[in-house]
Backbone as numpy.savetxt, mean C-alpha at the origin, in Angstrom:
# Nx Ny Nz CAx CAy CAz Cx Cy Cz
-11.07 -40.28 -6.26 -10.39 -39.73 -5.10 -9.50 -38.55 -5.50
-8.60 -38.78 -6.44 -7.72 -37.69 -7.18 -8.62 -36.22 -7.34
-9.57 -36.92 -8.15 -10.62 -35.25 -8.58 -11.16 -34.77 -7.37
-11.44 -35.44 -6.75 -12.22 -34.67 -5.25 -10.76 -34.31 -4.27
-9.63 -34.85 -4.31 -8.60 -33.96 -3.39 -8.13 -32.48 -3.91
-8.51 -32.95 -5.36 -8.38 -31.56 -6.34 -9.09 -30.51 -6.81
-10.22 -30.91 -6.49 -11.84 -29.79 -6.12 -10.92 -29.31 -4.91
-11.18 -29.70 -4.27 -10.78 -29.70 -2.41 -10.38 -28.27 -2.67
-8.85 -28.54 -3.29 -7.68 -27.44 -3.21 -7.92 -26.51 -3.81
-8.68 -26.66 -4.99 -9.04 -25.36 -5.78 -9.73 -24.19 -5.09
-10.86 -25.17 -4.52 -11.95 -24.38 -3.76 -10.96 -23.62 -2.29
-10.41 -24.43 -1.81 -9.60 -23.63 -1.12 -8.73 -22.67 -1.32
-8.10 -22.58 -2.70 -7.61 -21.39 -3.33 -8.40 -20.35 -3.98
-9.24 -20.95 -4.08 -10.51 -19.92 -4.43 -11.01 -19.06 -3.65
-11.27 -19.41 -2.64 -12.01 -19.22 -1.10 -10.65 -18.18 -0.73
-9.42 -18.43 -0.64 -8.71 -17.78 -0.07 -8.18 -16.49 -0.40
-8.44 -16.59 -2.07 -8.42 -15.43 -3.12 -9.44 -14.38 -2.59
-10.58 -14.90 -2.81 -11.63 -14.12 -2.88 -12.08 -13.00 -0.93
-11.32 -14.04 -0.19 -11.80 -13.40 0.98 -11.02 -12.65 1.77
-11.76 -11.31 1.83 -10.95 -10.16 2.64 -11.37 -9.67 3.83
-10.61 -9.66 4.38 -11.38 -9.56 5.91 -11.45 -7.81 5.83
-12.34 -7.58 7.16 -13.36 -6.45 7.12 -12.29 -5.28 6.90
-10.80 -5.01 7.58 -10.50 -3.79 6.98 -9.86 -3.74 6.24
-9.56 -4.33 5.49 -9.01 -4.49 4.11 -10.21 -3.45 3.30
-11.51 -4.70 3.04 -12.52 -3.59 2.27 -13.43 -2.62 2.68
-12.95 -2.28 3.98 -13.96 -1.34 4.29 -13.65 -0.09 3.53
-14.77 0.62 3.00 -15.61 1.64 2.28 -13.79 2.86 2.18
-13.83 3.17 3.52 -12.35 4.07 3.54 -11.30 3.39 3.16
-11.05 2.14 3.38 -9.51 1.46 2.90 -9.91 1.48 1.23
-11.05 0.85 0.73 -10.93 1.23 -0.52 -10.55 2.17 -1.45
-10.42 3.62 -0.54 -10.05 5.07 -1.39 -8.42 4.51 -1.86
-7.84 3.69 -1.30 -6.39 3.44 -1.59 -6.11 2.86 -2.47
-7.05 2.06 -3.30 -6.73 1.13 -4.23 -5.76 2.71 -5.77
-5.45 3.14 -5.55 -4.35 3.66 -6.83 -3.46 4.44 -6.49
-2.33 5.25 -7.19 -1.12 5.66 -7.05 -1.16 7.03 -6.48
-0.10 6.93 -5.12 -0.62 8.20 -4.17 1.18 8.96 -4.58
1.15 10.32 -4.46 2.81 10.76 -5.04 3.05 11.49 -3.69
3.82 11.73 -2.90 4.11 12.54 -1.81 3.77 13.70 -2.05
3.26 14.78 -1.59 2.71 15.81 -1.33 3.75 16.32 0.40
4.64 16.38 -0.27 5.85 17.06 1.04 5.91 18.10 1.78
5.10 19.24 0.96 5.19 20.45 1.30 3.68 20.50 2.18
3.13 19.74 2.15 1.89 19.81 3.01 2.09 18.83 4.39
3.08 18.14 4.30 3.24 16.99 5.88 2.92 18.07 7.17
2.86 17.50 8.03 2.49 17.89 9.21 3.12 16.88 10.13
4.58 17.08 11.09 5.15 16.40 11.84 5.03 15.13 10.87
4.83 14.45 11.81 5.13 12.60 11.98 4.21 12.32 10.57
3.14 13.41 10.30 2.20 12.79 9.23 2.08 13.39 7.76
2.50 12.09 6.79 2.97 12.03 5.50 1.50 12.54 4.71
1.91 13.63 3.45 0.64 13.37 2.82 1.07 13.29 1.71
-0.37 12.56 1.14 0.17 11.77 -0.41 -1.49 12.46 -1.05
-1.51 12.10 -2.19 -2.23 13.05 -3.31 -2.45 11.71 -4.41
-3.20 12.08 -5.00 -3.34 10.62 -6.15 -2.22 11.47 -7.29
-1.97 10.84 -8.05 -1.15 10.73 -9.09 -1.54 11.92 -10.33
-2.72 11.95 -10.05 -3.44 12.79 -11.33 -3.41 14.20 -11.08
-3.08 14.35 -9.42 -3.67 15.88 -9.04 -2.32 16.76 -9.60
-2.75 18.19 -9.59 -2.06 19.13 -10.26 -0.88 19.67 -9.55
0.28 18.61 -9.25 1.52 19.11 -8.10 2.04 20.53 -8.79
2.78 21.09 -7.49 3.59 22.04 -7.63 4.58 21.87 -8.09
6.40 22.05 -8.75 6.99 21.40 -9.37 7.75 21.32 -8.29
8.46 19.70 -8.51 9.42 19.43 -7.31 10.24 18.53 -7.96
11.13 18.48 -7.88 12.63 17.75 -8.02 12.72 16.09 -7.92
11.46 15.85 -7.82 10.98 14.78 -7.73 10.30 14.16 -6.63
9.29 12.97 -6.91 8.44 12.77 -5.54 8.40 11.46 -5.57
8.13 11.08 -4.33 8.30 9.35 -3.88 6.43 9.14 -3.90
6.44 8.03 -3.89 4.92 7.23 -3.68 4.91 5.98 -3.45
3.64 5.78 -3.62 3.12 4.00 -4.00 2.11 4.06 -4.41
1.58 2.37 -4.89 0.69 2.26 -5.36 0.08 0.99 -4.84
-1.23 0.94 -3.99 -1.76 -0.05 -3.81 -2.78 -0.56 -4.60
-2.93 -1.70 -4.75 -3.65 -2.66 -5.68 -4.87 -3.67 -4.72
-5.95 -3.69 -5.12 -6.94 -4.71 -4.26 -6.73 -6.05 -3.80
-5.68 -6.45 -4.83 -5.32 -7.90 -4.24 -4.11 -7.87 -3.50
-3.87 -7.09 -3.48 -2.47 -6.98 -2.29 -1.20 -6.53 -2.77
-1.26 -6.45 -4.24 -0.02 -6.10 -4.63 0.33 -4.48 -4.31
1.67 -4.44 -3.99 1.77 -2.56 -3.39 3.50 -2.44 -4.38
3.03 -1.25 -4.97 4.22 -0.74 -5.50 5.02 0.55 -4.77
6.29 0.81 -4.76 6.82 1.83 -3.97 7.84 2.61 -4.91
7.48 3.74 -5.23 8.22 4.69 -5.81 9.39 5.17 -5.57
10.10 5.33 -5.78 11.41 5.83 -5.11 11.98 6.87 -6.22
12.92 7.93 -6.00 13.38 8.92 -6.56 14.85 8.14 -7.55
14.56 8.00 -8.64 15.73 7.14 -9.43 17.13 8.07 -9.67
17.94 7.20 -9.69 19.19 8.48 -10.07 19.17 9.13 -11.16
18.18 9.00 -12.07 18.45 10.20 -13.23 16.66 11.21 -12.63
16.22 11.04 -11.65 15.51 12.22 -10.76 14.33 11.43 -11.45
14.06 10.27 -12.22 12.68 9.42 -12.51 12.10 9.19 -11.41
11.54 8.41 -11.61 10.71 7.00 -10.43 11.18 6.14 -10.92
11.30 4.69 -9.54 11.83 3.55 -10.21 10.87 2.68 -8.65
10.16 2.06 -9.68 8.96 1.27 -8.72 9.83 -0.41 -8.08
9.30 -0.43 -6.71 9.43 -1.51 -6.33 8.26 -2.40 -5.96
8.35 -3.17 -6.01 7.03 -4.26 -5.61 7.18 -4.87 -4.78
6.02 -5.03 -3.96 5.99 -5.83 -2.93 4.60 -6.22 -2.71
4.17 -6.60 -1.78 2.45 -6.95 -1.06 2.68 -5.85 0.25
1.01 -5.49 0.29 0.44 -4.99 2.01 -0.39 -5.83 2.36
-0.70 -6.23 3.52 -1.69 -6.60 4.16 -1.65 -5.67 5.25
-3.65 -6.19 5.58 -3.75 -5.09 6.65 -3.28 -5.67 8.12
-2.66 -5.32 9.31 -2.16 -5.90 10.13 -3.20 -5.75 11.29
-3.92 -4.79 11.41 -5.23 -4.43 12.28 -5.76 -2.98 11.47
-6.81 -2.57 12.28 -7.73 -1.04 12.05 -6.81 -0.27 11.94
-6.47 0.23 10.07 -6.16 1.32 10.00 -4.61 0.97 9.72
-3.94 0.17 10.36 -2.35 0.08 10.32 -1.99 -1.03 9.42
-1.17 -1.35 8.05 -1.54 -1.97 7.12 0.47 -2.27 6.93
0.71 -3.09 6.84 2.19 -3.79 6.32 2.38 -4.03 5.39
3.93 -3.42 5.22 4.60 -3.34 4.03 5.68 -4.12 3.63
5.95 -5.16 2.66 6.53 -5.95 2.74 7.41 -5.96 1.39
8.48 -5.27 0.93 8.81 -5.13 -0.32 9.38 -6.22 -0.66
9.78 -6.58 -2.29 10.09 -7.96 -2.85 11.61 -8.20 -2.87
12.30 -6.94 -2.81 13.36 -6.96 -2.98 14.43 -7.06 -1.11
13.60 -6.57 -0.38 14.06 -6.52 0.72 15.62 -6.11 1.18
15.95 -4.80 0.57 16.30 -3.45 0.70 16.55 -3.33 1.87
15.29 -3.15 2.72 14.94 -2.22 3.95 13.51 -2.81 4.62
13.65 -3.14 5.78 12.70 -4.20 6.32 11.15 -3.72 6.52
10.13 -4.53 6.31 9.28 -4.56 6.63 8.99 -2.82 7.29
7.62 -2.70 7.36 7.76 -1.35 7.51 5.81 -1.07 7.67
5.44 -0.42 8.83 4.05 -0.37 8.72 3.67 1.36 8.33
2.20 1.11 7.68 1.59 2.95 7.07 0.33 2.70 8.37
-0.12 3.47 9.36 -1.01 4.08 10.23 -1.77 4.68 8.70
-2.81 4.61 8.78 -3.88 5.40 8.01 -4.18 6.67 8.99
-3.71 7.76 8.85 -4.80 8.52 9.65 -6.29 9.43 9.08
-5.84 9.33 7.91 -7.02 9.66 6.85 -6.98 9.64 5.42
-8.07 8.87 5.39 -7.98 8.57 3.38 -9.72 8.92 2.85
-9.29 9.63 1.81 -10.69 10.57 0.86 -9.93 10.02 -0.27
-11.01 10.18 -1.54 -10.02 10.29 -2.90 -9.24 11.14 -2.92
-9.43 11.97 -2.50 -7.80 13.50 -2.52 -6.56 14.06 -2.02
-6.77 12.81 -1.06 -6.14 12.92 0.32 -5.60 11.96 1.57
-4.62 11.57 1.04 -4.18 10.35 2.21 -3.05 10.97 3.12
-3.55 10.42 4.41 -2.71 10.91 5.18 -2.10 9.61 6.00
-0.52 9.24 6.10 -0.40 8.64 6.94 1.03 8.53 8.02
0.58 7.67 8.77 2.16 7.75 9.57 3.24 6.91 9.18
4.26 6.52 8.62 5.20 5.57 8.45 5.80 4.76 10.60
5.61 3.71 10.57 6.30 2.64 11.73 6.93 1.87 11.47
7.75 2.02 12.71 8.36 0.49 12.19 8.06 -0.84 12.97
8.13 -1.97 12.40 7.63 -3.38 12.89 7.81 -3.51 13.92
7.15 -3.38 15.08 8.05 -3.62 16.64 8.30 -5.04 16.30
9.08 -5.44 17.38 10.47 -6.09 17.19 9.02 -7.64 18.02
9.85 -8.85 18.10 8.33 -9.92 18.94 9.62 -10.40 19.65
């Protein structure tokens, strides 16, 4: 009885690991899986653009980001007081199509949703929201 309540749970942690619902992995949410740096001088109103980490910035005084990870882990860059980066961690999940929640570990500053409005490898664009209220 013990070993089979304990299959049980595994498999259910297993099962729960492994399964992502459709926009999580769809083909475009995947371009996000690595470290995007603000790209400031290119925003457009309400909409943020970010750049992967590798591309060839202009020099700036420093830049904010994140970094999303496939299993949910999301890191958030912030401008450190000696003008570094100083990463925070947290999880995203996706909340519906395209609009994905941010949940940092330290809880700073609340909950917080990213609108996708477009993601390529070169190029993420999105909107920052905030949680409407229930």
């Amino acid at each position: 009885m013990r070993l089979s309540v304990l299959l049980f749970c595994l498999s259910v942690l297993l099962l729960s690991s492994t399964c992502r619902n459709d926009v999580a992995s769809s083909p475009e949410m995947k371009v996000l899986y690595r470290t995007w740096l603000h790209a400031h001088e290119e925003d457009q109103g309400d909409v943020l653009v970010y750049r992967p980490n590798t591309y060839s910035f202009k020099p700036s005084r420093g830049r904010t980001g994140f970094a999303f990870d496939q299993n949910g882990l999301f890191t958030q860059y912030d401008i450190a007081p000696t003008d570094g980066m100083e990463g925070r961690t947290g999880r995203w999940t996706a909340e519906r199509e395209r609009v994905l929640r941010i949940s940092l570990n330290d809880q700073r500053e609340p909950d917080y949703l990213l609108e996708v409005v477009s993601a390529t490898p070169e190029l993420l664009q999105v909107r920052r929201l905030p949680v409407p209220a229930k």
